[in-house]
C-alpha positions in Angstrom: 22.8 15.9 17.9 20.1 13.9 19.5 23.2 12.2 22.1 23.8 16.1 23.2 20.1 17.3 22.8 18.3 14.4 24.1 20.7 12.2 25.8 20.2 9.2 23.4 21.8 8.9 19.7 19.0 6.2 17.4 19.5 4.4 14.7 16.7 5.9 12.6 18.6 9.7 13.5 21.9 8.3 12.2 20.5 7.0 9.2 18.7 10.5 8.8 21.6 12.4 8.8 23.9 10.2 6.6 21.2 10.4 4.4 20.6 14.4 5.2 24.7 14.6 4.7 24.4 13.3 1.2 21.2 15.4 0.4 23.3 18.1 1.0 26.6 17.4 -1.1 24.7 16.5 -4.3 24.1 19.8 -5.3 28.0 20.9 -5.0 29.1 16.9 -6.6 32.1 17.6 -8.5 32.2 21.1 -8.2 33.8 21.4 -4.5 36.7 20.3 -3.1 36.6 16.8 -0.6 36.8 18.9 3.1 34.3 21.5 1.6 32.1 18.2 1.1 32.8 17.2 4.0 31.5 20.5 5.8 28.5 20.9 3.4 27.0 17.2 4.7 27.9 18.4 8.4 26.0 21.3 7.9 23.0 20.1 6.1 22.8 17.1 8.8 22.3 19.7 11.7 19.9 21.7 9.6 18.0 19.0 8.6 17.9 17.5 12.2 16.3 21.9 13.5 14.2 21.4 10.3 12.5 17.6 11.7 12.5 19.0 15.4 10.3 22.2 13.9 8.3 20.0 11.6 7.5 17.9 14.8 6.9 21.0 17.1 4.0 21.9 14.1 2.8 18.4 14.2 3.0 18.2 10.3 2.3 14.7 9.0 5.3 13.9 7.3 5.9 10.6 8.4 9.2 9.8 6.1 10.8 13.2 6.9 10.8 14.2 3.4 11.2 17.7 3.1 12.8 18.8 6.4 15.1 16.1 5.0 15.5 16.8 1.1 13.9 20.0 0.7 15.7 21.5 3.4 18.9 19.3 3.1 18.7 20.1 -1.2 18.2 24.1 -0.5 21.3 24.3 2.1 23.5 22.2 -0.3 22.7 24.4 -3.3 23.6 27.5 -1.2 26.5 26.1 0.2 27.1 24.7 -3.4 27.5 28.7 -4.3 29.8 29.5 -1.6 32.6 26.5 -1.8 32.7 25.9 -5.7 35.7 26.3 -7.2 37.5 25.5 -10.7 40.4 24.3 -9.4 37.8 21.0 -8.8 36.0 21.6 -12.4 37.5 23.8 -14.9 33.9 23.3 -16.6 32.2 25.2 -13.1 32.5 28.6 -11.9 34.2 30.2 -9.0 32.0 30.7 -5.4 31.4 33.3 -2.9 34.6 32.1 -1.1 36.6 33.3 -4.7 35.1 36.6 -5.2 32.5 35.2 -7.3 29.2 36.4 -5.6 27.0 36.3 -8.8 26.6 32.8 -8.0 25.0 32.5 -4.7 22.0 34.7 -7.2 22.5 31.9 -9.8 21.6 29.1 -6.4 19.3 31.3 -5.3 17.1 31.5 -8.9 17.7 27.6 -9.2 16.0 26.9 -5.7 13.1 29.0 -6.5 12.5 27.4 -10.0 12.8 23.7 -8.3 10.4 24.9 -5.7 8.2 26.1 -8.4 7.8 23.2 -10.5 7.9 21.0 -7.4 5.0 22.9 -6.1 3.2 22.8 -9.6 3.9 19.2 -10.0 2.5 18.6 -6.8 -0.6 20.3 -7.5 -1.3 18.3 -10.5 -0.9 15.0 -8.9 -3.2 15.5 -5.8 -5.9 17.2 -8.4 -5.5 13.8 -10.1 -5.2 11.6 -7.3 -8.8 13.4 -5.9 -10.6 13.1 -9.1 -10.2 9.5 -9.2 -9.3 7.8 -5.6 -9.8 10.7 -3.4 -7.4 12.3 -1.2 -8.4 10.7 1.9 -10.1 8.0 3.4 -13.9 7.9 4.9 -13.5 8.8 8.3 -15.4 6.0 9.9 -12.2 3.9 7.9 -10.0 5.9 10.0 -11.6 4.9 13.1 -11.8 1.3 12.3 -7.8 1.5 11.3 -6.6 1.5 7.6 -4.7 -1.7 7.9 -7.7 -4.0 8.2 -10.0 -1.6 6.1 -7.5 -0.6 3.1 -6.1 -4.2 3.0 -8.2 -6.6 4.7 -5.7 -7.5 7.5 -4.3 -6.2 10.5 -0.6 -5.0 11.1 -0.1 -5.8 14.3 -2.1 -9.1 15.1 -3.4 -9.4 19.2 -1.7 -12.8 18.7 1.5 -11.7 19.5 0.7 -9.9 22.7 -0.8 -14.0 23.9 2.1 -15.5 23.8 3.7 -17.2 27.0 7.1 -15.3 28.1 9.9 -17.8 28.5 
């Protein structure tokens, strides 16, 4: 997608969407057949690569791309999970949308909205903790002076290297 879209494929894109690909299939693991797979990871790749391009067009600070990535990548998985699932992979599963089944795709839908409920809630509960005893954020005057010689006492990228002669 970036290639066609922005006329340059990166490294850090690839590994995004192998990584976006596999978010996706985890949900459907052993309960779809191998092309279905293989459609379910295509998917959740380009959804997951709209979902960074709109987190970057609302300038959310999420530096690791960690929802547009897993919470998106996670959510399409488990709907497509609904839609492709068939016994004929696991007798133990149930049929999908594509086998008349369309009771599941409610059953996907419920799970989503429980993990995003406890995720939420679990969330909450760590940042209250996290700002009762370190704080949330950092004095602002440590901002200014930059968090890698005021967090840790050194810097991360040392003027040394720009002095160097070029050979």
């Amino acid at each position: 997608m970036e290639a066609v879209l922005r006329g340059k494929p990166t490294a850090v894109g690839a590994a995004t969407g192998a990584v976006a690909g596999l978010v996706g299939i985890t949900p459907a693991a052993g309960f779809v057949t191998p092309l279905s797979a293989i459609f379910i990871g295509f998917v959740t790749a380009l959804v997951c690569f709209y979902a960074i391009s709109y987190k970057h067009k609302l300038q959310i600070d999420d530096a690791l791309d960690t929802f547009p990535v897993h919470g998106v990548g996670g959510t399409v998985g488990a709907i497509l999970t609904a839609i492709f699932a068939t016994t004929q992979v696991n007798g133990a599963g149930k049929e999908g949308v594509l086998r008349g089944n369309f009771g599941e795709l409610g059953v996907e839908l419920l799970a989503i909205a429980v993990a995003y409920a406890i995720a939420g809630v679990g969330t909450w509960i760590i940042l209250k903790i996290i700002d009762a005893t370190v704080g949330l954020r950092v004095k602002e005057e440590a901002e200014y002076q930059g968090l890698d010689i005021n967090e840790h006492g050194e810097e991360g990228y040392n003027s040394e290297f720009g002095d160097r002669p070029t050979q």
